[in-house]
C-alpha positions as CSV (number, residue, x, y, z in Angstrom):
1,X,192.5,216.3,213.4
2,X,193.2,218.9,210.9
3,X,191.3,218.8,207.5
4,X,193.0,219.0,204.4
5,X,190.1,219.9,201.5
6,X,190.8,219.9,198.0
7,X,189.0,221.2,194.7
8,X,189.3,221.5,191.4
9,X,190.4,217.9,189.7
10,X,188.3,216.5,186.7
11,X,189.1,215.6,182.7
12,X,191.6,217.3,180.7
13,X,192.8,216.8,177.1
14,X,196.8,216.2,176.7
15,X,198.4,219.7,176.9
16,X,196.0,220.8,178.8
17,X,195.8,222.9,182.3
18,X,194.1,222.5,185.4
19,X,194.6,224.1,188.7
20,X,194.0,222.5,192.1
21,X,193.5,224.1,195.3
22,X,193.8,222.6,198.9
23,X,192.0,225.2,201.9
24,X,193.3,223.6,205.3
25,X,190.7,224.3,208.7
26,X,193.8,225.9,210.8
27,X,196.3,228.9,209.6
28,X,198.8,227.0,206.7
29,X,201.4,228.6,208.3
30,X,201.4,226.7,211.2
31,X,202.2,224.1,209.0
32,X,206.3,223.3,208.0
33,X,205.7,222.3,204.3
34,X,202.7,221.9,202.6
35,X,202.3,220.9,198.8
36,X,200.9,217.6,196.8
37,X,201.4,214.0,195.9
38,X,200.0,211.9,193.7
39,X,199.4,208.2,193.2
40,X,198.1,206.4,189.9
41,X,196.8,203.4,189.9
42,X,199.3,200.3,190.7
43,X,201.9,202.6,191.8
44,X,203.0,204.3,195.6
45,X,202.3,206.9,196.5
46,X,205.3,210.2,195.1
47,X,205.3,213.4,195.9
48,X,204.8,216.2,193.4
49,X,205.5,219.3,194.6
50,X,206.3,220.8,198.2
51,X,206.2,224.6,199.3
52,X,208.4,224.8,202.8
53,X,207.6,227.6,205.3
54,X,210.6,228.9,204.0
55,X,213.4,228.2,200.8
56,X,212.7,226.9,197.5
57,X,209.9,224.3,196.5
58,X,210.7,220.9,195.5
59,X,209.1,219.2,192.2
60,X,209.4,215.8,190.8
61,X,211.4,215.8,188.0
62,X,208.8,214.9,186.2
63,X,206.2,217.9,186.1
64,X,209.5,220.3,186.6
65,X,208.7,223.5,184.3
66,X,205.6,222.7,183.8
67,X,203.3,222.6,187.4
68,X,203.9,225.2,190.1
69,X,202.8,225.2,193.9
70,X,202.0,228.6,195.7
71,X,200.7,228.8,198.8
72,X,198.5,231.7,200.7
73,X,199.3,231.9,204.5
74,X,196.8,234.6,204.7
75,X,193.9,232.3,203.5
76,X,195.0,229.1,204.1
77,X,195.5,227.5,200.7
78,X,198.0,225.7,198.5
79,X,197.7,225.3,194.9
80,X,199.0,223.7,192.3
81,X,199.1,225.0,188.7
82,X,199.6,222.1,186.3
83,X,200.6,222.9,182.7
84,X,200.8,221.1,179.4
85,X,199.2,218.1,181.3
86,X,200.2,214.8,179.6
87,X,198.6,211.4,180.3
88,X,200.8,209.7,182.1
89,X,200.0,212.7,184.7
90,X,196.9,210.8,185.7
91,X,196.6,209.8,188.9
92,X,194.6,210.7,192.4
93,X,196.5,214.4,193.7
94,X,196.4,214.5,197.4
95,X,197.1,217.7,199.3
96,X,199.8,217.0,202.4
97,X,200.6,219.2,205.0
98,X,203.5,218.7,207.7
99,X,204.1,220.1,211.1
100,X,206.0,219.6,214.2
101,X,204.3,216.6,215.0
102,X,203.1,214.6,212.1
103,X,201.6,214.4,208.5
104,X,198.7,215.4,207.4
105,X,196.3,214.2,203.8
106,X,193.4,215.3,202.2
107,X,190.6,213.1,200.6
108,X,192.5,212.8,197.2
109,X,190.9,214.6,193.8
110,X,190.5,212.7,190.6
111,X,193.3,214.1,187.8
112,X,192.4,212.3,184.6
113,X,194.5,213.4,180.8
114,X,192.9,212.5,178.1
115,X,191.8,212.6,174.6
């Protein structure tokens, strides 16, 4: 089972900026896509952003321009840089990997925006 680990959620005030980081226990490039998704409370479960082994990464439309995934083959981490944080951006963020074979989730970190 691979282990998906993430750091780095907590409080932020509206317009804020947090950055979240997801380390993985086996080489991220072995991985297809990895990025994050996010779920608040009473809704599913929607992705936020994905960074492919190779193209373009994919955003919701709704943190477009303002979060950014980046991941680090060489040390086995995906990020996500979230900018001008508004509330309706709270919600659990869950790091996701994907391979040839099936999906993988982290534990879920705790984004909350607010004043």
């Amino acid at each position: 089972q691979v282990q998906l680990v993430e750091s780095g959620g907590g409080l932020v005030q509206p317009g804020g900026s947090l950055r979240l980081s997801c380390s993985a226990a086996r080489t991220m490039f072995s991985f297809n896509a990895v990025g994050w998704y996010r779920q608040a409370p009473g809704q599913q479960r929607a992705m936020v952003a994905i960074r492919p082994n190779w193209g373009s990464s994919h955003y919701n439309d709704s943190v477009m321009g303002r979060f950014t995934v980046s991941r680090d083959n060489a040390k086995n981490t995906v990020d996500l840089q979230m900018n001008n944080l508004k509330p309706e951006d709270t919600a659990v963020y869950y790091c996701y990997g994907r391979d040839s074979v099936q999906e993988y989730w982290g534990q879920g970190t705790q984004v909350t925006v607010s004043s």
